[in-house]
Each structure stands twice: as C-alpha cells, then as structure tokens.
N, C-alpha and C positions, 0 to 999 in steps of 0.2 A: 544341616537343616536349612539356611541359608539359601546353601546353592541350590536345593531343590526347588525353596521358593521362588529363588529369579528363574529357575528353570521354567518353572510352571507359568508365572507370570509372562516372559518369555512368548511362551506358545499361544498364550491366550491373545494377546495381542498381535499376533499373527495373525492368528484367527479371525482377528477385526478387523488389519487390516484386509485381509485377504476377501473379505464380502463385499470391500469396496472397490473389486478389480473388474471391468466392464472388457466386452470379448475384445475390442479394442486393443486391450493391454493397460488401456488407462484406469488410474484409479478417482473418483470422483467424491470428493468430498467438498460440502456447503464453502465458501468463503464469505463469511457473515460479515461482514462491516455495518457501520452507523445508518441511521434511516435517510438520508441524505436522499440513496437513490430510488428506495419505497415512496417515499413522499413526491420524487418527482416524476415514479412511473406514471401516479394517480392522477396530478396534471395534464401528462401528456396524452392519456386515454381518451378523460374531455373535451380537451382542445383540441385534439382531431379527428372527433367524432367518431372512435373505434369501436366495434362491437364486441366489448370483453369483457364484461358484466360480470363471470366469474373469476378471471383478475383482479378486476376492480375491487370487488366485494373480499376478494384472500386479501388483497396489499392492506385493506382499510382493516379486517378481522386484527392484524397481524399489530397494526400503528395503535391500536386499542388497546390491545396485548400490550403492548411496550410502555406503554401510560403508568405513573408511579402514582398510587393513591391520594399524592398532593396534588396532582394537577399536570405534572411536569415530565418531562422526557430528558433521560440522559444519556451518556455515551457509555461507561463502564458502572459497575456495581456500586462505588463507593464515591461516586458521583454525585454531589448536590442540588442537580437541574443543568440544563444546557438551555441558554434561551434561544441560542440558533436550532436548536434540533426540536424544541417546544415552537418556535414559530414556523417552520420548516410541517410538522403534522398539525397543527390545528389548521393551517393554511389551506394542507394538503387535504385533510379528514372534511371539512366547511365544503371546498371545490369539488371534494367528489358525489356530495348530495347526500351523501347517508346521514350525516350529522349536521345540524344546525346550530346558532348561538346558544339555543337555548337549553339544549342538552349537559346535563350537570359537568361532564367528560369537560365538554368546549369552555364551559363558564371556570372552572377550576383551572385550566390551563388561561385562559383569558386573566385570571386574575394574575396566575406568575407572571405573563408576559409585560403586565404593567406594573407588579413590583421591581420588575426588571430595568426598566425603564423604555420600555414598546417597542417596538419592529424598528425602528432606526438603531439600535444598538446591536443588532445582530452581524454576525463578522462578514467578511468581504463577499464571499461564495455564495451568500445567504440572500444579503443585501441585493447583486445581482438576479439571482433566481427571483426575489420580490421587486425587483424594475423590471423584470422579459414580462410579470405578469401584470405590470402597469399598477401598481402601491405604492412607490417609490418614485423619485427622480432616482436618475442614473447614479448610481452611488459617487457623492464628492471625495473618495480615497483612492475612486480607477483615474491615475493623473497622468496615464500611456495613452496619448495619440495616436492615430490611426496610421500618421504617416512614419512612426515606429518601425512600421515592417519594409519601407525603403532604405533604410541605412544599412549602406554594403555590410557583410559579414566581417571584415578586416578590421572595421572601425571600431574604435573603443568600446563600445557601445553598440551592441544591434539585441535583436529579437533572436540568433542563436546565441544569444549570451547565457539565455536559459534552458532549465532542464527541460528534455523533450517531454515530459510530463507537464510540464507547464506551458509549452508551446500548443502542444494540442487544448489548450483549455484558452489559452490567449485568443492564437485565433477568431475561434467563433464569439469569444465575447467582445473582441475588440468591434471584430464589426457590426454586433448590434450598439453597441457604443455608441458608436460613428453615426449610426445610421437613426441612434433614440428610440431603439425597435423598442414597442410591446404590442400586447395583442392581449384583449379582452374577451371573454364568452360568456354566455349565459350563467354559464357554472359557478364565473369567478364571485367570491365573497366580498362581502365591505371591510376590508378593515382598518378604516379611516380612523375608527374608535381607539387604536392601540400605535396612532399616530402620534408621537409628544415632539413637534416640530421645533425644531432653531431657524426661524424666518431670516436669520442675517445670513445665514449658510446658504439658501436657495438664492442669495444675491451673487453669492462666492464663487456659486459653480454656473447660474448665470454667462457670468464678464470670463472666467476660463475658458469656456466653451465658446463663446463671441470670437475671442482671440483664437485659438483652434479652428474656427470657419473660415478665416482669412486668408487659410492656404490655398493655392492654387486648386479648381474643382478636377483639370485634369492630372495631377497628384494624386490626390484623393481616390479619385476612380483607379488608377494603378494599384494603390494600397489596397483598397477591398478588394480586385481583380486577384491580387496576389492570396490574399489572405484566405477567399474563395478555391484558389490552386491549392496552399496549403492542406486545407482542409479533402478536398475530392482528393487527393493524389494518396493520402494515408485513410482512405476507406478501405479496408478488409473486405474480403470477399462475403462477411455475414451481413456488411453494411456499416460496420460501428467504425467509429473513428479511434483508430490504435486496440480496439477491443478494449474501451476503456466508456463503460456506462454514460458518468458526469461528461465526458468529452461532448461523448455522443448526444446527449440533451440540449447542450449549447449548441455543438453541430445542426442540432434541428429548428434551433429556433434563428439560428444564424442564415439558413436556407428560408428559411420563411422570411427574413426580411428582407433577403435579396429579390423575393418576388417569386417563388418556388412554392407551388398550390400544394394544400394539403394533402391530399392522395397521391401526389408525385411519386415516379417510382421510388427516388432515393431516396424518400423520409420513410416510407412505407417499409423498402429492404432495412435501415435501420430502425425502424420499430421491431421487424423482426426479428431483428439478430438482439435487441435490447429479448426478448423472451425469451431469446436461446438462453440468456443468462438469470435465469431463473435458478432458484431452490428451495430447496425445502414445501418440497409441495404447492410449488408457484406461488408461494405464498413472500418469496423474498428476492429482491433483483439484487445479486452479486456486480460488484464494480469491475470485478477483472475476474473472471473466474480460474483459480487456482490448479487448471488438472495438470500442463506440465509440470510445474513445479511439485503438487504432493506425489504424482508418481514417479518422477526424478529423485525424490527422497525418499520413498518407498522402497523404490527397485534397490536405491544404495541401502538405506538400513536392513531392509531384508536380509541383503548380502551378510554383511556385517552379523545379522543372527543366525547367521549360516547356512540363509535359501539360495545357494548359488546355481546357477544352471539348472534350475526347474522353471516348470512350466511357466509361475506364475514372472517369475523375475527375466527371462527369456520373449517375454511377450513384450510387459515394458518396456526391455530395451528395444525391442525391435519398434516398437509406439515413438520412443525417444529416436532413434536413429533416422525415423519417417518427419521426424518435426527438428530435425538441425536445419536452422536457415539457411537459403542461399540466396535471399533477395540481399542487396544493399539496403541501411536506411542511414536517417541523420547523422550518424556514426559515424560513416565514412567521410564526412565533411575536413573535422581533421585527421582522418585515417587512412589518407589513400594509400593505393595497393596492399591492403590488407584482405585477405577474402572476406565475406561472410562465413562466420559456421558457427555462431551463437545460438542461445535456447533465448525464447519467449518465455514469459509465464503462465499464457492463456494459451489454448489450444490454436485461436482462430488470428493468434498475431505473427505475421508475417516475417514483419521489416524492422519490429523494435523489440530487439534481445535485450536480455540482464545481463549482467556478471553473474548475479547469484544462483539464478535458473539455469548458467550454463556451467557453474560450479559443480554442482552437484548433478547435472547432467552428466556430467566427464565423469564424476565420481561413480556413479552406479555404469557406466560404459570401458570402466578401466581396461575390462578383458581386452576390449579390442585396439587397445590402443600399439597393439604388436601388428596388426594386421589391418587397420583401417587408418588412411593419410588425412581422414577428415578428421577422427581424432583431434590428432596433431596441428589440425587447421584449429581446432578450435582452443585449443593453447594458444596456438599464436595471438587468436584475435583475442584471448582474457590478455595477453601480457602487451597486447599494442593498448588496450582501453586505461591502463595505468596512469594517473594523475602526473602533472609535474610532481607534484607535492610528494608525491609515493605511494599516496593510497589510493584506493578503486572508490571509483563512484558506483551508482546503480544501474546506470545505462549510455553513458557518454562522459567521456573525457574532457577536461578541462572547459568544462561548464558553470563557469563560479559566479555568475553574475555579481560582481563585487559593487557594482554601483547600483544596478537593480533589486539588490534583497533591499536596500536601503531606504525604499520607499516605501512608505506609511499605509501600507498595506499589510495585515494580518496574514498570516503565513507565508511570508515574502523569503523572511529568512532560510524556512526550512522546506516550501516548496520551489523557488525561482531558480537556486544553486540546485546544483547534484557533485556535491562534496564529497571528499571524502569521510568513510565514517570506517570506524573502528568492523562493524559488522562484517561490511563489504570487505576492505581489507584483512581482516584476519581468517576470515573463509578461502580468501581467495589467496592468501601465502601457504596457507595448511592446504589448501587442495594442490599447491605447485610444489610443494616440497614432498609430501606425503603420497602421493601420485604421478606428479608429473620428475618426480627425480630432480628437484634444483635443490643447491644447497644457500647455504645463510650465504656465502660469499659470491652469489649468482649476484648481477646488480640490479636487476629486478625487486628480487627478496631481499634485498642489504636494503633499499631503498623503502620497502613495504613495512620491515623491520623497523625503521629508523622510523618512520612513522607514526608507527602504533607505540612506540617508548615515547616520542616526541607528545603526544596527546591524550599518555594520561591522567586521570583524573590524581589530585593529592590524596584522597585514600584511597587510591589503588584501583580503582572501577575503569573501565572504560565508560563511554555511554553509547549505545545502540543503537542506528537511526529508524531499524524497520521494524525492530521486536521491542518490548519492553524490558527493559532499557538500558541498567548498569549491567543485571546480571547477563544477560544476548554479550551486549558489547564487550565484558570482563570473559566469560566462556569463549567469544569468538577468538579476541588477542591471546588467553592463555594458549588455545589449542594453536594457535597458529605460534608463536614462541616457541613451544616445544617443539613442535614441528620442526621448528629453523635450527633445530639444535640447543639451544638456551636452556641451562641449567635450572632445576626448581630452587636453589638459593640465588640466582640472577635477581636483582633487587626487585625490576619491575615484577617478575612473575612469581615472586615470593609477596607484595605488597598484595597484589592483584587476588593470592591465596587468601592472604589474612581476611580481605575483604568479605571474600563469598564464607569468608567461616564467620566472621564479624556479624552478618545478618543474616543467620542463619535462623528460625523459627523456633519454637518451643518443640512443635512437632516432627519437626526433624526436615520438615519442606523447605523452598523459599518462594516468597511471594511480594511482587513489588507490582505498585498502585502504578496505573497511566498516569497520575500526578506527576511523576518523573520524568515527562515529558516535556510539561508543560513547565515544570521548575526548573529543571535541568540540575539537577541533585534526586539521589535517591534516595524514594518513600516510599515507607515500609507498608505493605498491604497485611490485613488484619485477618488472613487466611493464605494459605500454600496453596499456589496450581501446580498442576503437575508437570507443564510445560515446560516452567522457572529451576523449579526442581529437579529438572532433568538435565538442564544445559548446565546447574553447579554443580550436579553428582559426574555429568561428565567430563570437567573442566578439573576435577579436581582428579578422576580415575586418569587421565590422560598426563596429570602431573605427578600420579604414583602417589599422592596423597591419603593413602590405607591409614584407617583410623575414626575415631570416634563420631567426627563431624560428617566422613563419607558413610558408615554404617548406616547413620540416623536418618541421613538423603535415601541411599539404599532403599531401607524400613517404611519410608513414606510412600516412594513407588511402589513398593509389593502390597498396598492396601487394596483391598479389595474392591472397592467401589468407592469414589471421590464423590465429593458431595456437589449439588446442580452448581453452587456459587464458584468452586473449586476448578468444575470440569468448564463452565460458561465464560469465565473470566478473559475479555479480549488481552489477549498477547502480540499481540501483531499493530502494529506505528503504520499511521500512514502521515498522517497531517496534527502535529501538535494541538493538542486543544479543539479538535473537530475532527477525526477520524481516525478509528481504530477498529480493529479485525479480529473476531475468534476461529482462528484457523479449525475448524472440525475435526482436520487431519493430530491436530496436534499432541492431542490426548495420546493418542497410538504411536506418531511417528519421533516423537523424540524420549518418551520413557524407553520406549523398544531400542533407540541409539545406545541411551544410557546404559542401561542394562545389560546389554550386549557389551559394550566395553569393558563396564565393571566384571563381566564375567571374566574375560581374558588376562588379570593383573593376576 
C-alpha cells in the first residue's frame, strides 16, 4: 500500500514539475526572496522618470499584500517585524505616490518604526539605500575608504579579500561613499519625523571623513576610476552587474554619481534586464533568478525518478550543456591555469559560477561524462575551487576576509567571507565520490572529510549557510560521509542520525524557524515544510535508516496537499537576519529527491 502511494506521489510531482519546463529545456520557477528588491524597484521607476505605471502599481499591490495587520513587515512566518524591511516599504509605498502619511497602512507601520527606535536603527544595506535617497548622513558603520581598492591584491589586506558577492556590492557603494552621492525627486517623502538623532555621532563621522579627504585627489580619482572598471567590466549582456538585482541598484546609482544622465544607455539596458527578472506576474523582482540551478536539479532528480533519456530530461541537458562557462572570472585570480567550465545560477551570468550550480549540473550531465572532456573540465575546476581549510566555499577559494568580517558592520561576518560551510562541502564530496569516482583516501575527499568531522556541531547538526540551516547542513554532511564510505555507526554520522530523529515533529515532518540563522543554534519551527522534511527523510534513506522515524517523514511527504504556511515557508539563507528565499521549485524538486531514494532501499 505504501509503495503505491510513493508511486503515485512520485508521478504527480513530475507532473509539476514538468508544466514548468519552457521549449528552451529550462525549467522556471519564482525565486522569491525578501522585499528588499520590490521596494527598491519602486524607487528606481521615479527617479528616472520610467513610464511603467503597471509595474509600478503590481510592485505597490504586492508591498500591501505583504503588510501584517500590525502595521509591520517581516521576512519569514514566524517573524515578529523586521524594521529594515518596514522601513524599506513605507519608504518605498510614500515615494511611489499611491500612499500617503495619512493612510491607516503608513500610520500603523509609522508607529512600529518608532517603537523601533526610527530609520537610524535599520541595518547596514538599509541605512545606505536611505543615504542614496538623501534621509540619512552616509551611514557612520561604512568605515572602508575609497582608497581600499588601491591596496595590491598580495597584501594582507585588499578588496579581493572578499567574497565576489560582496565586491560587487562594495563597489558601487564605496563610490557613492566617496563621492556623498544622493539624489532627491519630487517623489521622495519626509521622513525626518522617524528621525531619533545622536547629535555627538554627526560630529564622529564629521572629523572621520575630514581625515579621509586628506588623501591625495589624484589617489582618489584612481580609486573611483578603478572602482568604475570594476563595476562596467562585470556588466552581463542583460545589463545587470553579475545578474545580481541589489548589485545592480547600487550600480545605478553609482553611475549617476559619476556624472552618467538618466536615460544613459547603460542604466536604461540595466533597468532592463532588472525586468527581465520579474515573477510572478510582474508583480515580484527576483534577486538572482534561479533557472540554471532548478533545472540543473530537475533534470538530476528526474533522472533519479527514472525520467532518463526522454524528451523532457534530454532538453535540459542540452539547456545545461549550452550554459557551461567558458569565460574566466574573479576565480581565476587565485586559479590560474585552470579552465573555466562552471555553471552560474542565473541564466544571464557569465563569469561567476557556484560550486553548487555546477554540482548538480555534473550530476544531472553524468551520462556524458564517458564522452564529453568538458565534463571532466568541470571537475577539475570544483576540485581546484577547494579551500585551504578543506571545504568549498560558494564561489571562490580562499576568500575569508579575516580582518574585514571584523568590522562593525551588520552582515560582515556572513556576507564579506565565502567560507567554508558544511552545505557546500558535503554536496560537493557526495557529488565527487558518487559520480565523479574518488574515494575517502583521494586527498581532496580526506581533506573535505576531515572538515565536515572537524565542524560539527555538539549535538550532531551541521549548520547550513544557504538553506535553512541544521537540517540542509546535517543532510548535506550525512550524504556526503556516506558517500566517502563511512559507516552509519561512525560516531559523527551516527550523532548527526540521532539529531534529525531528535527533532523530528509530532507529524512526522521537520521544520526549522530562519531563527537558526540568526542564532546559530537550532529552532524548532511550529509547522513541517516539506522541503526540511525531505532532506531528513533522504539523509536518513541514504543512511539505510529503515524504521519508524523514516516511515513517519515518508507519511508526511505522501499528504496530499500541504498547507499555504507549510508550502510558503522560506528555506533558502542568503544574508542572516535580512534575507531569505522560497525557492518555488522546492515543493516538487526535493520531496521528488526524497522519494525516489526512499523507493530504491
């Protein structure tokens, strides 16, 4: 009876996935993240004078929508207000003209923001985005100088100390920075009202900034000159800078300070390409939108449920095969002679591959890996991107800025490094052993191994930098362990078992709060997703752990319809504390993982 039911469940979810497969071969599904970049599409429409009125009016329908009956905006479900993300839409909602102070919406979020303690308390990313629009002095916690990006690459210390994620965002902010850009319009709103000022601070960054002018002016003009290349040199062919939303917003206002007229072509081509990245009925601006990656995992789980060599799984690859990189990017700084032949995330990124997008690219490409040397290329280049330390970061090796997370900056720690993290690492040992043929004693995997034992958690979890959070991180290391060979009584990957049976639900699901993020311990969410639930039922089927705890995971996946809170629930990390993702795909593409394995024990 059972196996009928996975069977059936099985196919249905095929069936879903398979409505989201475009002639392309790609499949398309939403990548929803925080209103970060709705809020700042609305800005940017005003400020330069765009005629997109039915844009405008979806982004605002949507930031209404998202309004919690107190007043306030959050990032996940179980979320008690975000004042960055509340000051972030009433800014945004006031600037676009359709709402005013006096709308109950504005005054009820007006009142959180000043129980909050007002627009000076919002986090770094926030803070800036309210100095480009002239609310603010230049935030006193950006304490990086312009002439930052002169410090040769060798030295202790430079601007590729950080993650390429963070360079493109540096960049364009350093040199409005530098330069004390903002820019006012008609549109912009007062909101001097939810100003609660420290008059001794506006002296502090005052005499800072005095002393920062004292550099040399032809310094200075190198550093912008540079900072300017940086940025034009990783424009995408859609316009965006890395295909990466937030980038691209700074990028625009970074150009505008340089002196670059509104209608210019380049801000114009990137406003473009910012609407390529639409969903949901225009109604939502995606940060990165996700198509190689969910059809990269599609094509492989499909396979896995036994669509191999048809139509639909034969197009993907051929989608994947057409989007392996052969540009060089940042990467290669410390990688030379390495080829390129990494996967992107987004369809439109070039020059800045993942590890994980090209994991699972190889995975669903296995066939060819008898007959195609790019394959093989693109092994090489996962196993040159390997950490000293032994684990994978997310896009570039030994990137740790050890001195720069250290700075009193909000998400420093966890966006400046590109560390490594249990996720990255354990995906990327189980796809080299499991595919690529290396064993525990290759020294690669000894090294990737000795890692992931080295950074366990005391009860047994990993944590996970991109999904949420113990269970991602504890399902990636279990599967990759086993992978390596390591027995299910080996202490780490028997502790790592107990755990995911430890907080297991009443209903048989698991479900853990974005809180665990932001704690760095895990906390229990008061409802099962099915995403969570999927990476324990297959961490445990992969460990041959038949029995009660997997039945009950099993039983949860075969329900027939999850409930809005269950299936909505963001699973996907970007930035602790300010940015988190419901991958669309998720629902489909990892209970379908699940499932399929569990069939095969």
């Amino acid at each position: 009876m059972v196996e009928k039911k996975v069977d059936e469940k099985i196919d249905d979810l095929i069936s879903k996935a398979l409505r989201h497969q475009h002639g392309t071969g790609a499949f398309h599904f939403c990548f929803e993240n925080s209103l970060l970049t709705d809020a700042m599409m609305i800005v940017l429409i005003r400020m330069l004078k765009l005629p997109e009125k039915s844009l405008l009016d979806a982004l605002v329908k949507r930031l209404l929508f998202k309004q919690s009956k107190e007043g306030y905006w959050k990032l996940y479900e179980d979320d008690r207000g975000n004042l960055s993300a509340t000051v972030l839409a009433y800014h945004s909602l006031l600037y676009s003209g359709t709402m005013t102070c006096k709308h109950s919406e504005m005054k009820k979020a007006e009142h959180y923001i000043k129980k909050w303690g007002g627009i000076e308390k919002v986090d770094s990313m926030t803070s800036i985005f309210l100095a480009l629009n002239g609310h603010l002095n230049w935030p006193h916690l950006f304490h990086i100088p312009m002439l930052f990006l002169l410090i040769p690459k060798a030295s202790p210390v430079s601007f590729y100390d950080l993650s390429s994620y963070a360079r493109a965002h540096f960049a364009p902010i350093l040199l409005c920075q530098d330069l004390r850009y903002s820019i006012k319009t008609k549109w912009t709103p007062d909101l001097t009202h939810l100003i609660m000022e420290d008059r001794s601070m506006k002296e502090d960054i005052k005499q800072a900034w005095t002393a920062i002018s004292q550099f040399p002016s032809n310094q200075l003009y190198k550093a912008r000159k540079r900072a300017e290349q940086y940025m034009l040199q990783r424009i995408e062919a859609d316009g965006t800078l890395l295909n990466y939303a937030s980038a691209t917003f700074f990028m625009i206002y970074a150009m505008l300070a340089l002196g670059y007229e509104k209608h210019a072509p380049s801000i114009l081509r990137a406003f473009n390409g910012l609407k390529g990245m639409l969903c949901d009925s225009n109604s939502h601006l995606q940060n990165s939108p996700s198509t190689i990656w969910d059809t990269a995992l599609l094509s492989y789980t499909l396979q896995e449920a036994g669509i191999v060599a048809v139509r639909s799984t034969r197009a993907a690859n051929h989608y994947l095969v057409r989007h392996q990189q052969t540009k060089y990017g940042d990467w290669a700084i410390t990688r030379e002679g390495i080829a390129p032949a990494g996967w992107g995330f987004s369809e439109g990124n070039t020059t800045h591959p993942d590890v994980d997008a090209t994991t699972v690219a190889l995975r669903a490409l296995k066939d060819m890996k008898n007959e195609s040397s790019r394959w093989h290329d693109g092994v090489s280049w996962l196993l040159a991107m390997q950490n000293h330390d032994g684990g994978w970061p997310a896009f570039e090796p030994d990137r740790q800025a050890f001195l720069l997370k250290e700075l009193p900056i909000d998400g420093a720690r966890s966006s400046f490094p590109d560390d490594s993290s249990a996720d990255l690492t354990g995906r990327t040992v189980e796809f080299l052993c499991n595919y690529a043929e290396l064993n525990r004693n290759h020294p690669s995997i000894r090294k990737g191994t000795n890692w992931l034992i080295r950074n366990q958690e005391s009860d047994g979890s990993w944590r996970g930098r991109w999904g949420i959070c113990y269970i991602y991180g504890t399902w990636a290391a279990l599967t990759a362990l086993k992978a390596a060979g390591y027995p299910s009584d080996f202490t780490p990957v028997r502790k790592g078992i107990q755990f995911l049976k430890k907080i297991q639900r009443d209903d048989g699901g698991w479900g853990e709060s974005c809180q665990s993020d932001i704690q760095q311990k895990f906390v229990p969410l008061h409802f099962s997703t099915p995403s969570q639930t999927a990476w324990a039922v297959d961490a445990l089927s992969v460990c041959k752990e038949t029995g009660e705890s997997l039945n009950r995971g099993v039983d949860y996946l075969l329900k027939k319809s999850f409930d809005m809170e269950e299936r909505t629930y963001p699973t996907g990390a970007g930035l602790p504390g300010g940015f988190y993702i419901r991958y669309h795909s998720y629902e489909v593409i990892w209970p379908l993982l699940a499932l399929s394995h569990y069939k095969k024990l």
